[in-house]
C-alpha angles and dihedrals in degrees: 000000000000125000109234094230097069115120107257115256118278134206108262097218102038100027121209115324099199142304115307089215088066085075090052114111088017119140109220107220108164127019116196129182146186138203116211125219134207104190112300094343120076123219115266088242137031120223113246127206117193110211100205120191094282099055098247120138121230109190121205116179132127132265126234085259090057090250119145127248126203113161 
């Protein structure tokens, strides 16, 4: 049984990078990404960063564990 006070889980390697509910009433205005390159092969996946009304940058992209990052 868990007690629903308990932090939620966070990544290991990269901790937690914010609270999710910050995000929350933002009006998403511009989306850019980028695909990263290690010589001829591409990563499996591009970081993303949401611009959101105030200017202000979320990025989501994975870690080298596969976790994902969102801060």
């Amino acid at each position: 049984m868990t007690d629903d006070s308990e932090a939620p889980p966070e990544c290991p390697v990269h901790g937690s990078r914010g609270a999710p509910a910050a995000l929350v009433g933002r009006r998403l205005v511009e989306l850019v990404g980028a695909w990263h390159w290690y010589g001829d092969e591409r990563r499996d996946l591009p970081d993303i960063w949401l611009i959101d009304d105030r200017d202000r940058a979320v990025r989501c992209a994975t870690g080298s564990d596969w976790c994902l990052i969102v801060g």
